[in-house]
Z-matrix of the N, CA and C atoms (Angstrom, degrees):
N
C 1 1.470
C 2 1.532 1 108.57
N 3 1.385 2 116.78 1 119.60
C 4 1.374 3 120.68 2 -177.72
C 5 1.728 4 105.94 3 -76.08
N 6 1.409 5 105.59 4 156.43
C 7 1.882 6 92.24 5 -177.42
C 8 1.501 7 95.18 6 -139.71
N 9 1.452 8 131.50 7 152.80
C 10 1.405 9 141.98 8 178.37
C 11 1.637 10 91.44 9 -132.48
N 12 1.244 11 102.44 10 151.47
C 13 1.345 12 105.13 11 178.30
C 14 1.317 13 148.96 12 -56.48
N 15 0.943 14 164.77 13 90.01
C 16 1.722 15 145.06 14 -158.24
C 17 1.724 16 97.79 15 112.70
N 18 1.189 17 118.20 16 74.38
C 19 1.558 18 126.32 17 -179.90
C 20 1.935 19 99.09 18 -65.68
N 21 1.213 20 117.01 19 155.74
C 22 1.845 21 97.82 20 -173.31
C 23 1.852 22 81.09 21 -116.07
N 24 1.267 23 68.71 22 154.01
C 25 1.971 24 110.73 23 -138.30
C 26 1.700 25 93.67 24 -57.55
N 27 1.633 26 106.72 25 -23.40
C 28 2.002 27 111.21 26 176.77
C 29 1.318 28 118.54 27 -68.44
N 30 1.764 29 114.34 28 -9.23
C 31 1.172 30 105.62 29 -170.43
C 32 1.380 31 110.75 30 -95.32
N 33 1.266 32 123.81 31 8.84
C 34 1.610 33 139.78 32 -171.91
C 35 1.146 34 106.34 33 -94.02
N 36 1.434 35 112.96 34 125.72
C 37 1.944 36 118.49 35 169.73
C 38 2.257 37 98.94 36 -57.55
N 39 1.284 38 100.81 37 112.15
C 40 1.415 39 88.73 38 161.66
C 41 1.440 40 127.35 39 -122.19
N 42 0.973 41 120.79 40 169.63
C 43 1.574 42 122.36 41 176.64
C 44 1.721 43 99.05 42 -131.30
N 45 1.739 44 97.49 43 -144.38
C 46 1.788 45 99.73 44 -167.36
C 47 1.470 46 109.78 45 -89.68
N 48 1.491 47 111.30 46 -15.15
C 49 1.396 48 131.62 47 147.06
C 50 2.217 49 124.59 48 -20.44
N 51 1.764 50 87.04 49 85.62
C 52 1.734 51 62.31 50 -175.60
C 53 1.295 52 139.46 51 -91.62
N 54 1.464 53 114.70 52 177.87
C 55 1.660 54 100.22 53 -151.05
C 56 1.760 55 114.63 54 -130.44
N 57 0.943 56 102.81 55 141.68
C 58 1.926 57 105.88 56 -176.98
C 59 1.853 58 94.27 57 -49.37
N 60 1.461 59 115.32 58 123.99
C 61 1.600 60 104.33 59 149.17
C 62 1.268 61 102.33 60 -73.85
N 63 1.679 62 73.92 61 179.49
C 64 1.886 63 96.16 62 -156.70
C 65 1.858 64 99.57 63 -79.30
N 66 1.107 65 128.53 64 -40.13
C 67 1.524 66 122.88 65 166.77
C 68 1.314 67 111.64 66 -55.35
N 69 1.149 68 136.40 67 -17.03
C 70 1.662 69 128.09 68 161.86
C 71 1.493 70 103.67 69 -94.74
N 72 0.689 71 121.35 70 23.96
C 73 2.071 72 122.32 71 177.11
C 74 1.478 73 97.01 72 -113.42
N 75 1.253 74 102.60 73 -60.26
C 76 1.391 75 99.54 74 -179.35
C 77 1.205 76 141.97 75 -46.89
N 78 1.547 77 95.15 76 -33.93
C 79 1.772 78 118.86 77 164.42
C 80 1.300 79 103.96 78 -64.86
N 81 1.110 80 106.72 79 -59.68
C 82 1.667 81 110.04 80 -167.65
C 83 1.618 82 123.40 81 -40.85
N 84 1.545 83 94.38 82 -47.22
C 85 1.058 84 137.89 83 178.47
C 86 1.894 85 101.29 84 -41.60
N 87 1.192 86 82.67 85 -95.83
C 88 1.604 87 107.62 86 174.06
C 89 1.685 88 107.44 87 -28.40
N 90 1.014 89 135.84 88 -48.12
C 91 1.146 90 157.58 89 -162.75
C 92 1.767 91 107.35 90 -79.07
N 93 1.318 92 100.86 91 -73.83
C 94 1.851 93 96.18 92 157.48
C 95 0.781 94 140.32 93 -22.15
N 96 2.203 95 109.82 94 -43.75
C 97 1.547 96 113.50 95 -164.05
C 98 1.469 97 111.64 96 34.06
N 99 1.276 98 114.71 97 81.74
C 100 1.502 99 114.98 98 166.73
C 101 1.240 100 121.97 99 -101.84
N 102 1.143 101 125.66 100 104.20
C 103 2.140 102 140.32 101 178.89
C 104 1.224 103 103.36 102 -37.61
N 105 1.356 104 122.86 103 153.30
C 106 1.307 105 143.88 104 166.02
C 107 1.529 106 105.39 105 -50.55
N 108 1.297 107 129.30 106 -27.49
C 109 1.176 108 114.92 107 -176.05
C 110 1.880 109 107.76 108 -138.10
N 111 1.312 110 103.72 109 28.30
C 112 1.397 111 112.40 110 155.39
C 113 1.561 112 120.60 111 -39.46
N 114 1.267 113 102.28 112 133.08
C 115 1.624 114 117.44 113 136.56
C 116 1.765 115 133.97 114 -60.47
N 117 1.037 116 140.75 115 99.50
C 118 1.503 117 105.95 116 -172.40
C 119 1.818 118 89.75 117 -137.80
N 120 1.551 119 94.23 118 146.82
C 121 1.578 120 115.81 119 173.87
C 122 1.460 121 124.50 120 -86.00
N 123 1.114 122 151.50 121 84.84
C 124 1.706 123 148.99 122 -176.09
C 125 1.516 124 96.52 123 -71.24
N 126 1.116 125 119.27 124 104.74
C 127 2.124 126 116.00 125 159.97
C 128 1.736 127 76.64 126 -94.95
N 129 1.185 128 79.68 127 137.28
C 130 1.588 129 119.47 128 151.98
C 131 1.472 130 89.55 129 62.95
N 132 1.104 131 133.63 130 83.76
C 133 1.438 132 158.40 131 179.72
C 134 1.289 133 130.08 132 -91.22
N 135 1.603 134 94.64 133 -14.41
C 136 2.066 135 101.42 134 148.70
C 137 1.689 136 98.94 135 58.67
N 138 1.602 137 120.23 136 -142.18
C 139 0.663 138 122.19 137 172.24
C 140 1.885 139 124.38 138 -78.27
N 141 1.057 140 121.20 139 1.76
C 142 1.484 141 124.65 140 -152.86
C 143 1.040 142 143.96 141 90.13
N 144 1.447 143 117.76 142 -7.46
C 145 1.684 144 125.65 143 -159.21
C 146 1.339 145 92.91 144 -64.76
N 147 1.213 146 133.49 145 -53.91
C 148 1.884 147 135.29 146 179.07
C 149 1.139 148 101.22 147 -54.81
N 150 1.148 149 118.81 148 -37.11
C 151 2.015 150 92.57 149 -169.75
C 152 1.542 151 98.90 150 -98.94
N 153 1.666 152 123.73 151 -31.20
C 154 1.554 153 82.99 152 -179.87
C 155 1.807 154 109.33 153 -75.99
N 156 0.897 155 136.02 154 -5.22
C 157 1.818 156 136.39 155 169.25
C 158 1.655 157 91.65 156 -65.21
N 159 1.813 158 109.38 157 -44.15
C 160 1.878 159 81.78 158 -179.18
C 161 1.432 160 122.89 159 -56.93
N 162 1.822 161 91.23 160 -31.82
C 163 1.356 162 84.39 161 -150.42
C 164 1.572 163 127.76 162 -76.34
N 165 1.733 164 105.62 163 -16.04
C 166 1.107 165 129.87 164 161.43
C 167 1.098 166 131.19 165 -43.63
N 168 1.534 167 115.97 166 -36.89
C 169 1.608 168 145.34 167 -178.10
C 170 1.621 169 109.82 168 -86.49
N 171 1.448 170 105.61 169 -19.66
C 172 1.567 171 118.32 170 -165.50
C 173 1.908 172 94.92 171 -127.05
N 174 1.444 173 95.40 172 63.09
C 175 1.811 174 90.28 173 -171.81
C 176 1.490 175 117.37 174 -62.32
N 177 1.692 176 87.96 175 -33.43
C 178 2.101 177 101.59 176 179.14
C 179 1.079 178 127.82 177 -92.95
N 180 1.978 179 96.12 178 3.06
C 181 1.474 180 87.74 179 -172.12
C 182 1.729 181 86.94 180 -123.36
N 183 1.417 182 101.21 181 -155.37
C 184 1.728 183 116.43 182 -156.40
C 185 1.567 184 89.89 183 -120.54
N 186 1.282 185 114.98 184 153.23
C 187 1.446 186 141.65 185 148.34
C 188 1.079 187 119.04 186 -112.84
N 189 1.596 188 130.22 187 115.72
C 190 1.485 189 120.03 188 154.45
C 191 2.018 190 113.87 189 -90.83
N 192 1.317 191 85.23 190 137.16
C 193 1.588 192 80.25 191 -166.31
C 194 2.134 193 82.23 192 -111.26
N 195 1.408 194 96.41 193 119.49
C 196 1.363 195 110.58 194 169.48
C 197 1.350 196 125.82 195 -94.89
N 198 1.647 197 136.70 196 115.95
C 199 1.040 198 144.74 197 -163.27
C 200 1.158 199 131.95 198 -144.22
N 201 1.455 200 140.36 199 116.53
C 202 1.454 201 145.38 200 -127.42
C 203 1.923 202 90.31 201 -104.00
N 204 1.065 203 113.70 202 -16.77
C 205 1.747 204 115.78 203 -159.04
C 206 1.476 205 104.26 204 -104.27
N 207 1.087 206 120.56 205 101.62
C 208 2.166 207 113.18 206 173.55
C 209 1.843 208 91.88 207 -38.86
N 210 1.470 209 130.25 208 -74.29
C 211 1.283 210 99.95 209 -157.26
C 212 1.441 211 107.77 210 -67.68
N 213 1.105 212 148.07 211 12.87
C 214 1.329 213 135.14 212 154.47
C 215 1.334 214 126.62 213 -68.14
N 216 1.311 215 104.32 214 -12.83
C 217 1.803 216 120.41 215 -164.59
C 218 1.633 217 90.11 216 -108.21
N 219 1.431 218 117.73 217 12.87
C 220 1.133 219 97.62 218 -165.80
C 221 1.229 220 97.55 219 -116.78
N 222 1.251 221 111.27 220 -39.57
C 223 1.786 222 128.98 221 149.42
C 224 1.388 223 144.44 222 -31.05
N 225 1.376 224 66.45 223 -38.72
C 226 1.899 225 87.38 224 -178.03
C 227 1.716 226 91.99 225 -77.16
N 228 1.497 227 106.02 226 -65.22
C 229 1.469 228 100.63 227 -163.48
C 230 1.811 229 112.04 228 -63.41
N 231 1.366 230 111.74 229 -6.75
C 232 1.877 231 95.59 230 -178.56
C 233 1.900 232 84.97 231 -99.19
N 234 1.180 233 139.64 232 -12.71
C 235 1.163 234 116.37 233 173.95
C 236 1.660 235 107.71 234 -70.59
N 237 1.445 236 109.34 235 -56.24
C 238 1.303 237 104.13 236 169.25
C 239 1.725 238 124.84 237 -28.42
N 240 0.996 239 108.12 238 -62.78
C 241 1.261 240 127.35 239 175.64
C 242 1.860 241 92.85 240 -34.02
N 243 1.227 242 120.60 241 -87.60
C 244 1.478 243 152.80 242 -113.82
C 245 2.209 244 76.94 243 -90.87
N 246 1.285 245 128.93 244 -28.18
C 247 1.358 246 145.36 245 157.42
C 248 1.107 247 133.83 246 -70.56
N 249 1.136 248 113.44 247 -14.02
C 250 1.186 249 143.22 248 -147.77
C 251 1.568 250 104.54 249 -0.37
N 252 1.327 251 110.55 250 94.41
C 253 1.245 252 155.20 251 -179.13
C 254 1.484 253 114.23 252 -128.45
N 255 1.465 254 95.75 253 67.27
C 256 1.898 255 95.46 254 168.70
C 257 1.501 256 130.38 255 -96.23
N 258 1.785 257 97.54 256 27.06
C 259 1.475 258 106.37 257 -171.46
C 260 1.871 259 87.43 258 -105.29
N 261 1.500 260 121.47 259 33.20
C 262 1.647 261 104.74 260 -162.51
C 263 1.610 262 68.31 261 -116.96
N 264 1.103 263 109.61 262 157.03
C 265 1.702 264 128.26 263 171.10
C 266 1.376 265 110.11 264 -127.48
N 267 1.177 266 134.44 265 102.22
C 268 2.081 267 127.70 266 -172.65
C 269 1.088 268 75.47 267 -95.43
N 270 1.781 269 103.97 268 145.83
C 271 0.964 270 147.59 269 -170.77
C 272 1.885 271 121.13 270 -141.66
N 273 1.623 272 114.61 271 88.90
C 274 1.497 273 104.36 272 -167.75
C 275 1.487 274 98.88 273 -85.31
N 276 1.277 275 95.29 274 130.68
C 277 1.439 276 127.54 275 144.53
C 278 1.588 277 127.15 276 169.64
N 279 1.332 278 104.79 277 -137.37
C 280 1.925 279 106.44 278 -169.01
C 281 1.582 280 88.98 279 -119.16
N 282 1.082 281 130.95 280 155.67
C 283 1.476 282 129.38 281 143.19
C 284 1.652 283 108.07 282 -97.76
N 285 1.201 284 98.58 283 138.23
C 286 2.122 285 129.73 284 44.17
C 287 1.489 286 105.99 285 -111.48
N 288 1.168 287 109.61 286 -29.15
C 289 1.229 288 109.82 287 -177.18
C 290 1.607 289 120.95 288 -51.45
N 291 1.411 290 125.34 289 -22.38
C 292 1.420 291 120.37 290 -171.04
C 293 2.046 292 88.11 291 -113.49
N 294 1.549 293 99.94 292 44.41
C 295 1.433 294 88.04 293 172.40
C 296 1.984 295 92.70 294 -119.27
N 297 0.973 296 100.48 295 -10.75
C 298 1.862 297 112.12 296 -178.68
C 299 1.409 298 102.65 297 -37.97
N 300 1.125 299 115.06 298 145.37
C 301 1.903 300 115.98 299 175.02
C 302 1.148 301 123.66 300 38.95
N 303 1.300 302 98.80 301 43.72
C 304 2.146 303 129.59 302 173.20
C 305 1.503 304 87.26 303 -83.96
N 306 1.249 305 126.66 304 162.99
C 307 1.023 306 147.49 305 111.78
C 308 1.532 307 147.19 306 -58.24
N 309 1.598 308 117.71 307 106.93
C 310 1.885 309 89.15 308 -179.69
C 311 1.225 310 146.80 309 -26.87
N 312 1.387 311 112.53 310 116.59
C 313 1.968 312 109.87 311 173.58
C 314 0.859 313 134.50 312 -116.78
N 315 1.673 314 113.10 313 156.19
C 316 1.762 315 102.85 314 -167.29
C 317 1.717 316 96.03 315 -76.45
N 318 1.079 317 113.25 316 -21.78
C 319 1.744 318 103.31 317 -179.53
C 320 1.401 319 114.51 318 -145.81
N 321 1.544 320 88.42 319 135.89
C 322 1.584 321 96.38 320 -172.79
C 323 1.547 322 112.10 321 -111.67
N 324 1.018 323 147.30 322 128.12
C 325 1.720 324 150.98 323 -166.39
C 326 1.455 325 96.06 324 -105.72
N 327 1.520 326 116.92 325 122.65
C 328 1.602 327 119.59 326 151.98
C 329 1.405 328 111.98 327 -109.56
N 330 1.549 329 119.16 328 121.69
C 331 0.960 330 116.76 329 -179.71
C 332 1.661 331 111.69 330 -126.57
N 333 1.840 332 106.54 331 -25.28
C 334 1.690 333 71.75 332 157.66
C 335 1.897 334 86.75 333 -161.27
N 336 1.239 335 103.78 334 144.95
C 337 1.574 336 112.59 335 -161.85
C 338 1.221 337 111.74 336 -112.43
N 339 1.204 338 132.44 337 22.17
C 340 1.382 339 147.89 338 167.97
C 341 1.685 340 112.60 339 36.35
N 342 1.366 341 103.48 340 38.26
C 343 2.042 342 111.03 341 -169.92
C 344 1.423 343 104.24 342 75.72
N 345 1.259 344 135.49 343 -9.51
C 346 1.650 345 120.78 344 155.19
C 347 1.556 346 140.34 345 -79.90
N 348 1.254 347 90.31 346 26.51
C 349 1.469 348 98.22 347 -171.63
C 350 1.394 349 137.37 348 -57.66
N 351 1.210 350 121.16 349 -22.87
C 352 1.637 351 143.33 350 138.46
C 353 1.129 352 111.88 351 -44.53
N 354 1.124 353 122.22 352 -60.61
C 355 1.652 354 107.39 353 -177.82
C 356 1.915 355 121.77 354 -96.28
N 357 1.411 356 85.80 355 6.86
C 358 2.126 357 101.07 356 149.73
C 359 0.925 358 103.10 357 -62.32
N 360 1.458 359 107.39 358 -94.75
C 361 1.911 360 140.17 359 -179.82
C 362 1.548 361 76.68 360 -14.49
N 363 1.161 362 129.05 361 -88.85
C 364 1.783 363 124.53 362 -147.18
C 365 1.520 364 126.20 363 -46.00
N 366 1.297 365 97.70 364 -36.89
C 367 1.495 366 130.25 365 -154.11
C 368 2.433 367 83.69 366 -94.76
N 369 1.337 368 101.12 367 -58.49
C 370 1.370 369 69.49 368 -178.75
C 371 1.165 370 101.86 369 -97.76
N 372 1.531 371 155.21 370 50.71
C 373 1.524 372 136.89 371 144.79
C 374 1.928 373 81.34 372 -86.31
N 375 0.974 374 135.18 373 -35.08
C 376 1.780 375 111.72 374 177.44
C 377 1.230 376 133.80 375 -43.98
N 378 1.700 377 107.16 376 -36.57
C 379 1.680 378 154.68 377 -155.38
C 380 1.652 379 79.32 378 -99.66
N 381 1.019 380 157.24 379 -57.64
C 382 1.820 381 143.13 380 -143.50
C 383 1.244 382 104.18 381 -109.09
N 384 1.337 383 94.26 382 124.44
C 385 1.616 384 113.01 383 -177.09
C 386 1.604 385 98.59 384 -79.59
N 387 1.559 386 93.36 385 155.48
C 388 1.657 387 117.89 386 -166.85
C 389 1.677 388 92.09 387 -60.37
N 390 1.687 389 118.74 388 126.39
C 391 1.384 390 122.38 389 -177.74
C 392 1.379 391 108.74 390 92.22
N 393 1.460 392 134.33 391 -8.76
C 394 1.345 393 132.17 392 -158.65
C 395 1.526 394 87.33 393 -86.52
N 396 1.554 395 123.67 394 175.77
C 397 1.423 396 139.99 395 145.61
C 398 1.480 397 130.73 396 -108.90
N 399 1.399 398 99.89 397 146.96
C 400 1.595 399 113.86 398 -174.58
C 401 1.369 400 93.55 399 -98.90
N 402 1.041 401 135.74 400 125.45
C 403 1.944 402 143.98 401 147.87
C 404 1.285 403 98.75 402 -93.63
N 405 1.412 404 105.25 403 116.31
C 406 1.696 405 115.91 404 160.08
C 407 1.644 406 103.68 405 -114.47
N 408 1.883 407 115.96 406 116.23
C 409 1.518 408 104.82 407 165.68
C 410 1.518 409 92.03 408 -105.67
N 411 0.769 410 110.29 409 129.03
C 412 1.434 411 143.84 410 118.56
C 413 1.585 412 136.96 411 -46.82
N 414 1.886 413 111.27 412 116.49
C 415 1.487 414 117.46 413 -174.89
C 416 2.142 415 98.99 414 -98.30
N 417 1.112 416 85.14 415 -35.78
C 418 1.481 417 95.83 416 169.46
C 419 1.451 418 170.72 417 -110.28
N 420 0.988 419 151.10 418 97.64
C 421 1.173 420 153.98 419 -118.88
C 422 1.502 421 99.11 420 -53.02
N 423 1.162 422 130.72 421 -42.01
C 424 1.792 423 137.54 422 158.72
C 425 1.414 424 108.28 423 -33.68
N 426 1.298 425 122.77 424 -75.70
C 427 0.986 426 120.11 425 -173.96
C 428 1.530 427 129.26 426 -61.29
N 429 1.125 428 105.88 427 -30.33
C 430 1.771 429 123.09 428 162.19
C 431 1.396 430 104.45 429 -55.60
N 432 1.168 431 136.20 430 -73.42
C 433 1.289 432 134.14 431 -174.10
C 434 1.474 433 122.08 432 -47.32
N 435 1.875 434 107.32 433 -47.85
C 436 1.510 435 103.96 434 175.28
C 437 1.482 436 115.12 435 -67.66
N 438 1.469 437 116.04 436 -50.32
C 439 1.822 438 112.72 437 154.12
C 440 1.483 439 102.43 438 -16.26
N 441 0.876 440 137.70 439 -91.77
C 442 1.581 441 143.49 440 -114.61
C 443 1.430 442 94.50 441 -98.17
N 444 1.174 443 126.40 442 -25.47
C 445 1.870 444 140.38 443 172.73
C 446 1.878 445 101.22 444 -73.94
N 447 0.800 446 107.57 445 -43.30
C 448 1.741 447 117.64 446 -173.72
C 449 1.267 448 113.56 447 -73.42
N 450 1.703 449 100.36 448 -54.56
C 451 1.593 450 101.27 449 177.73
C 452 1.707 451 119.28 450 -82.10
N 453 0.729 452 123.81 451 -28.68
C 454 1.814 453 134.62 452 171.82
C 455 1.745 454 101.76 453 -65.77
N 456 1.158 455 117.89 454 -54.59
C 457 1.796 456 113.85 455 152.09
C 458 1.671 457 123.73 456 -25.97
N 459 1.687 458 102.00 457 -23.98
C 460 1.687 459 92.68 458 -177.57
C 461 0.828 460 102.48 459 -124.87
N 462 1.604 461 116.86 460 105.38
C 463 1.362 462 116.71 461 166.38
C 464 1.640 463 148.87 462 -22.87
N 465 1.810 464 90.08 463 -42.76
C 466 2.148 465 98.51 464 177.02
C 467 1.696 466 90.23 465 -77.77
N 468 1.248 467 140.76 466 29.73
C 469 1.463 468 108.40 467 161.78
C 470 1.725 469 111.23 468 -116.06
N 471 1.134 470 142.10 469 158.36
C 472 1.362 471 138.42 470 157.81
C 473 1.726 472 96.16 471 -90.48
N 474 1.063 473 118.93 472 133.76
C 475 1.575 474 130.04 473 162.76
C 476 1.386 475 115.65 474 -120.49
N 477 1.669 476 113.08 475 143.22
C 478 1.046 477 124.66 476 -165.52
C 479 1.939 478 105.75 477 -150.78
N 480 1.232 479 126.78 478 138.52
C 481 1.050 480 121.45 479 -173.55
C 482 1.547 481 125.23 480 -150.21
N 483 1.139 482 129.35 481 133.83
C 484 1.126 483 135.13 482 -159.80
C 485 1.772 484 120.42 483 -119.41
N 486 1.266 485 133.51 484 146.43
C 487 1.769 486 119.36 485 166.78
C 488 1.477 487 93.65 486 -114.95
N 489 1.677 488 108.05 487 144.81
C 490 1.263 489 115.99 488 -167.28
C 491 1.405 490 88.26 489 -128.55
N 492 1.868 491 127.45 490 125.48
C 493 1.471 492 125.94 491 151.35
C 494 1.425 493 107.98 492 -119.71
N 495 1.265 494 109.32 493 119.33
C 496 1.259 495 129.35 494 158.34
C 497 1.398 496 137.26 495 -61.43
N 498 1.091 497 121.15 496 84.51
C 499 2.089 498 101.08 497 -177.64
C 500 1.355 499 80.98 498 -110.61
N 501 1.474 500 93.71 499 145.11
C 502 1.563 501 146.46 500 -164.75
C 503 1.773 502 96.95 501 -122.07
N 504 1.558 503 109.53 502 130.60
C 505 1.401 504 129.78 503 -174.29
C 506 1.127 505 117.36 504 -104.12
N 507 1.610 506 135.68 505 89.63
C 508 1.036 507 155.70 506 -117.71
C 509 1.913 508 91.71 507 -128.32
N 510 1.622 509 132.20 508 123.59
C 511 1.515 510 113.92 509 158.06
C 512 1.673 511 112.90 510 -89.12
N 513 0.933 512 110.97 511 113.86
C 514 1.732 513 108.05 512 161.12
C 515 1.794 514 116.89 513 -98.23
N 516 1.001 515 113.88 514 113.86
C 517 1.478 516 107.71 515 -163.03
C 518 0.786 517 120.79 516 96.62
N 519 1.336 518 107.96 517 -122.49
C 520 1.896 519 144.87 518 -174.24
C 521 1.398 520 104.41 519 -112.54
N 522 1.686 521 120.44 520 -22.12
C 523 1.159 522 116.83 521 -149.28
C 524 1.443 523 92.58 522 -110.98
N 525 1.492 524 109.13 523 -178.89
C 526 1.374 525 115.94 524 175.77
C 527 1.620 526 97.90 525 -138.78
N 528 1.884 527 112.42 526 121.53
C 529 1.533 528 116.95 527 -173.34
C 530 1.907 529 93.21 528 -117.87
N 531 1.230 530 89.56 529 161.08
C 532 1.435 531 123.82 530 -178.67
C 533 1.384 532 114.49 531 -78.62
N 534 1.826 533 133.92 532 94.68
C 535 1.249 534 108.75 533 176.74
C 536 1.663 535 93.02 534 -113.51
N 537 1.311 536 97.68 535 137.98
C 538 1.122 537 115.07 536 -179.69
C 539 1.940 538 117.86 537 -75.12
N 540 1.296 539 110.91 538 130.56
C 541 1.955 540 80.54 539 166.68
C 542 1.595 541 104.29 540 -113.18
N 543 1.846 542 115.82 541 -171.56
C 544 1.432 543 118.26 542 -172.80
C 545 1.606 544 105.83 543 -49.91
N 546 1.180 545 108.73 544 169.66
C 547 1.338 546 106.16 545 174.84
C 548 1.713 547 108.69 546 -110.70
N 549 0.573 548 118.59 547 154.83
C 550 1.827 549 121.49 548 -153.19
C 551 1.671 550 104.32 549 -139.24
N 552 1.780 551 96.30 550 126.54
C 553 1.723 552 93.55 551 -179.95
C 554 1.038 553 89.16 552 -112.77
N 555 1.483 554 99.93 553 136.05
C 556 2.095 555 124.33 554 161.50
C 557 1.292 556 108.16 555 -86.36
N 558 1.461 557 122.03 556 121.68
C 559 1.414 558 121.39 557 169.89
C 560 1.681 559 101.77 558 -106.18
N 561 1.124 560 128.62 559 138.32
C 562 1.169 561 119.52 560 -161.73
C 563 1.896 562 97.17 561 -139.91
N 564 1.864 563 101.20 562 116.69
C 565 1.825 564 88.29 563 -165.72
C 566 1.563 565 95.72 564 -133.88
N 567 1.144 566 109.92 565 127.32
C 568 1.515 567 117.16 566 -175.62
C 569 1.095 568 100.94 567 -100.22
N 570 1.497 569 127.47 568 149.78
C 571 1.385 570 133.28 569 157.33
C 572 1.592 571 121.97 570 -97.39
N 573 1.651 572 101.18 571 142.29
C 574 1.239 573 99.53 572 171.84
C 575 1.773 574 132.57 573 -58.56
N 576 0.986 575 116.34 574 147.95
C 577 1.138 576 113.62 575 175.60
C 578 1.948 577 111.52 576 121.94
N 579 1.589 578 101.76 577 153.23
C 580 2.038 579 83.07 578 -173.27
C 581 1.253 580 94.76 579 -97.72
N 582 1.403 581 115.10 580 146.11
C 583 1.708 582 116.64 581 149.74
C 584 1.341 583 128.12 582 -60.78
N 585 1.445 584 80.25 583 143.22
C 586 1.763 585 96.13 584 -173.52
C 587 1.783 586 118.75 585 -48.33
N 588 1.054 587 126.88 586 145.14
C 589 1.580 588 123.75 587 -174.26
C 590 1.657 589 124.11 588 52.94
């Protein structure tokens, strides 16, 4: 199955589980630069739409998609399936704790930190190989701020951050209306150092 980026968001098994649209994937995406044979980490992995797009991008390498919700793990694995993306591994639990007996990655995705976000950030700058990237999105202005306070605190990273609003062009009628979705901050933090090979 050939893949281009930004899968549209109907073709995903979903439930009440919510999910990255596909214009914030793409960013994300883009932003990761994830290698053909990447490692990459999903916290808070929702339904999957990020990790199976990682995993597509990461054909030789592995995704663990980490997820605090049984039906999220359930999602993840029939999207996998339905992508056929059998390099995605779901993984239930919370981080940091369900980050134990990870493997190093060149990219790690935070997408939602359930108020532990200090001891994410910590737990995966251990987990990211020298040159790898951290993606932190952010729904909230809280979480944007502690991101950007945490990571600017560590010197080996460069941080960089962005707010993304999307309106989406909807016809009702005759007419064509504006629905807006959340607006979403990308924190985007590289570490010093080159990757291996």
């Amino acid at each position: 199955m050939s893949h281009s980026l930004g899968i549209p968001d109907e073709q995903f098994i979903r439930g009440d589980i919510p999910m990255t649209k596909q214009e914030i994937r793409i960013l994300t995406l883009a932003k990761a630069s994830i290698g053909a044979a990447d490692t990459v980490i999903d916290i808070g992995a929702g339904t999957g739409s990020l990790s199976i797009e990682a995993a597509l991008l990461a054909r030789q390498g592995r995704v663990y998609a980490i997820e605090r919700e049984p039906e999220g793990i359930e999602l993840i694995k029939a999207n996998a399936a339905k992508f056929e993306a059998g390099n995605v591994k779901a993984v239930l639990g919370s981080a940091p704790a369900a980050l134990a007996g990870l493997p190093a990655a060149e990219v790690i995705l935070i997408g939602g930190s359930g108020g532990r976000l200090p001891d994410i950030l910590s737990s995966a700058d251990q987990l990211l190989k020298p040159g790898g990237r951290l993606i932190v999105t952010a729904v909230t202005v809280e979480t944007l701020s502690a991101a950007l306070q945490l990571m600017r605190q560590r010197p080996a990273y460069a941080v960089e951050a962005c707010c993304v609003q999307v309106t989406r062009i909807q016809p009702v009628g005759t007419s064509n209306m504006f629905k807006a979705l959340n607006p979403i901050y990308i924190i985007t933090c590289t570490k010093e150092g080159q990757a291996a090979g």
